[in-house]
C-alpha positions in Angstrom: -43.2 -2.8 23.8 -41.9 -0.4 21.8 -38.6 -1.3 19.1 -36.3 1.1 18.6 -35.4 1.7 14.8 -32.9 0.1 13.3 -29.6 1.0 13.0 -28.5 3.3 10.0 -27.2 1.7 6.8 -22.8 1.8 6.8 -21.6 4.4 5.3 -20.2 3.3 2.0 -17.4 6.0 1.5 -16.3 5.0 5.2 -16.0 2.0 4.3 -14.2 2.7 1.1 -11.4 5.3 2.9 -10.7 2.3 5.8 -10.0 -0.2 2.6 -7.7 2.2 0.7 -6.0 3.3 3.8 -5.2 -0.6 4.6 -3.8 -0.8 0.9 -1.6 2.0 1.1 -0.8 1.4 4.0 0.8 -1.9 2.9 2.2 0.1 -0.4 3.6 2.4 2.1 5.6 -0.2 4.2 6.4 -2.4 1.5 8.0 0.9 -0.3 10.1 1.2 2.4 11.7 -2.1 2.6 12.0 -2.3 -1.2 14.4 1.2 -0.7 16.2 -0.4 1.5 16.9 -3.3 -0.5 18.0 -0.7 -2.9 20.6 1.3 -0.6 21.8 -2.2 0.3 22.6 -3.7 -3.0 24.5 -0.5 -3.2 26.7 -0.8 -0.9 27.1 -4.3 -1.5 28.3 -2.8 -5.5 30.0 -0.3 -4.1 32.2 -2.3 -1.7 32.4 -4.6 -4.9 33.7 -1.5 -6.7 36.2 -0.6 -3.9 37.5 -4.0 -4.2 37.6 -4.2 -8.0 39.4 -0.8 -7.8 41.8 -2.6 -6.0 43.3 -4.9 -8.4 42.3 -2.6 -11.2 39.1 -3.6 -12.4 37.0 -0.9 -11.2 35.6 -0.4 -15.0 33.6 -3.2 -14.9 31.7 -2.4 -11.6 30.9 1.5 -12.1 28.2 0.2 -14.4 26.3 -1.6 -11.4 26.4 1.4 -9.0 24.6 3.7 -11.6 21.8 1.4 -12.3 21.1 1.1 -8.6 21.8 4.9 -8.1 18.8 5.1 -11.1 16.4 2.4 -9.6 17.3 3.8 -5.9 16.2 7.6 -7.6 12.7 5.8 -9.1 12.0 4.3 -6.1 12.3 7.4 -4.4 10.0 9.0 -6.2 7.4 6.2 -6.2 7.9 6.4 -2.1 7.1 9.9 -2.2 4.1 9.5 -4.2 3.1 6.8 -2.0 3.9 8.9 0.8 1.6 12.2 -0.4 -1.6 9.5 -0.9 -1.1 8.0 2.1 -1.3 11.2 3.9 -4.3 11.9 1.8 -6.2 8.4 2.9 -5.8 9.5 6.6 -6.8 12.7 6.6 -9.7 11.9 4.1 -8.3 14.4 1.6 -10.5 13.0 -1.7 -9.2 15.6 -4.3 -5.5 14.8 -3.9 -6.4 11.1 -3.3 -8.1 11.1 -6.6 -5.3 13.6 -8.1 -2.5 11.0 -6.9 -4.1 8.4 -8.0 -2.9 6.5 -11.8 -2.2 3.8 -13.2 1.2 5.0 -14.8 2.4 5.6 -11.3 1.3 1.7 -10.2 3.1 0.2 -12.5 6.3 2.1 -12.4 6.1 1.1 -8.6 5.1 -2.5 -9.6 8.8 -2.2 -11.8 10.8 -0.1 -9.3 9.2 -0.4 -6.0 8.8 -4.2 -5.7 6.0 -6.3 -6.9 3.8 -5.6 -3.5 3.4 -1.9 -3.6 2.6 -1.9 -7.2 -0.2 -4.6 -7.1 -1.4 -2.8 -3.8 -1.7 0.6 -6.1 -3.2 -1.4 -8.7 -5.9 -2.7 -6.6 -6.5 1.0 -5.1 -6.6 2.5 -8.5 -10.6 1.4 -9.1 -12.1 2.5 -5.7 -10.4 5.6 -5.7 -12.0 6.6 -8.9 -15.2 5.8 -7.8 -15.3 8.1 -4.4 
């Protein structure tokens, strides 16, 4: 009788790529819904605004709609960023993986983008490095 060689050893990188591309994944999705928490506190301020305006206290409510038009605008960006290394994960594109990679980027999306795609990008950060 006659074995037949084992099978090879995993491939390491493989398995690497299929973990980061389940975190970003989950950054990704996560991005998403945090946006559109964003677009609806919005409206919510700006129908409060509309309202205000109303009975003439419009003043006090202007205020709210530009911090969510700024947070709306960061997340944006953080989806986009998100957005360009998920793309990467997929099609195995290392270089602008590694390029989109950083920490700085993490924790503004920890801040902007809701606590789940930051930590997600946090976690990421390492094992991109070290393809």
């Amino acid at each position: 009788m006659t074995s037949s060689p084992p099978p090879p050893p995993p491939n390491t990188a493989t398995d690497k790529l299929a973990t980061l591309k389940t975190y970003i994944l989950i950054a990704f999705i996560f991005s998403i819904l945090f946006m559109i928490v964003w677009i609806a506190g919005l409206l919510v301020t700006i129908a409060g605004l509309a309202f205000a305006s109303s009975v003439g206290l419009g003043g006090f409510v202007v205020g709210y709609v530009v911090v969510y038009l700024v947070l709306f605008a960061v997340s944006v960006l953080v989806f986009l960023r998100i957005w360009k290394m998920y793309k990467a994960v997929n099609s195995g594109d290392i270089a602008t993986l590694k390029a989109t990679s950083n920490m700085l980027w993490a924790i503004i999306a920890l801040i902007f983008a809701g606590v789940i795609p930051g930590i997600m990008l946090i976690i990421s950060d390492a094992p991109i490095k070290q393809l």
